[in-house]
N, C-alpha and C positions, 0 to 999 in steps of 0.2 A: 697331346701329352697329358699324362695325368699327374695332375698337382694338385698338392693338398691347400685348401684355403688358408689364410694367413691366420694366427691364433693370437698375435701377441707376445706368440713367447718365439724364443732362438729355438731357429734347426739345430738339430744337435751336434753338427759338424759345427758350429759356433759358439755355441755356448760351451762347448766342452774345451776351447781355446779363450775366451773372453770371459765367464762367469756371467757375473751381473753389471760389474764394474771394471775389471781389469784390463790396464791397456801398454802397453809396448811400446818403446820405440824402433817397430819393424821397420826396415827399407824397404821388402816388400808390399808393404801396404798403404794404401793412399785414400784409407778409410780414416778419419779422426773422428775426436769425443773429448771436448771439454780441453781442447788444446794437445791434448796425443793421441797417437797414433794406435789406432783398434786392430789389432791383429786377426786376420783374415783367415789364416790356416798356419801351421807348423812349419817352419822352416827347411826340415830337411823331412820330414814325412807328407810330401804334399805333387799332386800333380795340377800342372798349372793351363788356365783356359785365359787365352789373351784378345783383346782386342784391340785393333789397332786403332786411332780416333783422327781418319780421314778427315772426316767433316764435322769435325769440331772444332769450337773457337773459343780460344778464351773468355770470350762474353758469352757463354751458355751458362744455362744454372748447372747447377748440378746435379738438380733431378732430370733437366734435358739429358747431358752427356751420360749419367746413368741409365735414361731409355733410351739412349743410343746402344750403351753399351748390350744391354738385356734386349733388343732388337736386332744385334748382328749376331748374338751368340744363336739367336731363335732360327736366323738365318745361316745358321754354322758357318759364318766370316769368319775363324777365330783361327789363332795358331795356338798348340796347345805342344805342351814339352814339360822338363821334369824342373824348369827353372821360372822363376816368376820375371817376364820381359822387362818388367815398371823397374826392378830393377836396374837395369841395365838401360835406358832411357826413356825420352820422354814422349810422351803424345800415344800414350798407352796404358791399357788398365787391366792386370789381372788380378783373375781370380784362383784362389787357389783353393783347390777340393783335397780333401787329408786322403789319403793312398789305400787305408782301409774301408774307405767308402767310397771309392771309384768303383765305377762300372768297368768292364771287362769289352765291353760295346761302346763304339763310338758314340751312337744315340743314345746310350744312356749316359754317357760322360758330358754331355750338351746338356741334358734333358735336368742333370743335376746342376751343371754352371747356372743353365735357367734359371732354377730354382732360387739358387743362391744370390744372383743377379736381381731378381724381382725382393728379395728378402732388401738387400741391401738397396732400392729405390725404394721401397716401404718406409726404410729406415730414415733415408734423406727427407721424402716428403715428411716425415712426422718431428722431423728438425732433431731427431738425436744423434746421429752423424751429417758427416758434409766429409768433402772431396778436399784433399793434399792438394791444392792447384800449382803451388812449387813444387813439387814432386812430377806432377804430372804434364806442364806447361812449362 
C-alpha cells in the first residue's frame, strides 16, 4: 500500500473535524485529549471501519491495543457499515472515515482506515491522545 510518511501535521480528514485544539463530547469516539473526547469523523457524514478487540485486555497499553487495532484492519478483520459499532458496545474500536473521502473499493476503504489507524498510534505513542478505556472496556 502506499502511504504517505507521517509529517506532523493532521490528515485532512482530521483536522478538518478537530482543528488544532477542538474536542467533543462524541459517543463515537474513544479517542481523548486533555480529559475530552477528540472527535474522529462527523457523525452522520461518516462511514465506519470496526474492529473487534478479541485479544485484548484491559492491562494492554494503549499503544498495544492501537497496533492491534491497525494490525487487523491491515489484515481486513474489520466490520465496516454506516454506524460506528463503539457506540453500541464494548470491546471495540472504530474508526470512522467522512463519506466524501471514502474509497468506492473495498481496498481502498482499508487502505484509508490504515492510514488513519497508524496516524492515531502515532498520536498515542507521542502521548497527545490515549484510549476511553470506559468506553471501550
Amino acid at each position: 500500500m502506499n502511504r504517505s510518511p507521517h509529517t506532523g501535521e493532521y490528515p485532512p480528514e482530521v483536522s478538518q473535524l478537530i482543528g488544532s485544539s477542538k474536542r467533543t463530547q462524541m459517543p463515537n469516539s474513544v479517542f481523548m485529549s486533555g480529559g475530552g473526547h477528540v472527535a474522529d469523523s462527523c457523525d452522520n457524514d461518516a462511514f465506519w471501519v470496526t474492529v473487534i478487540l478479541e485479544d485484548v485486555s484491559p492491562t494492554d497499553s494503549d499503544q498495544d491495543i492501537m497496533q492491534y487495532v491497525a494490525d487487523q484492519i491491515k489484515a481486513a478483520n474489520v466490520i465496516t457499515g454506516s454506524s460506528s459499532l463503539s457506540r453500541v458496545g464494548p470491546r471495540c474500536i472504530s474508526i470512522g472515515l467522512p463519506l466524501n473521502r471514502v474509497s468506492r473499493h473495498y481496498l481502498g476503504l482499508l487502505e484509508h482506515a490504515e492510514t488513519l489507524a497508524d496516524w492515531w498510534l502515532e498520536q498515542i505513542r507521542a502521548g497527545t491522545v490515549y484510549l476511553d478505556r470506559e468506553h471501550i472496556f
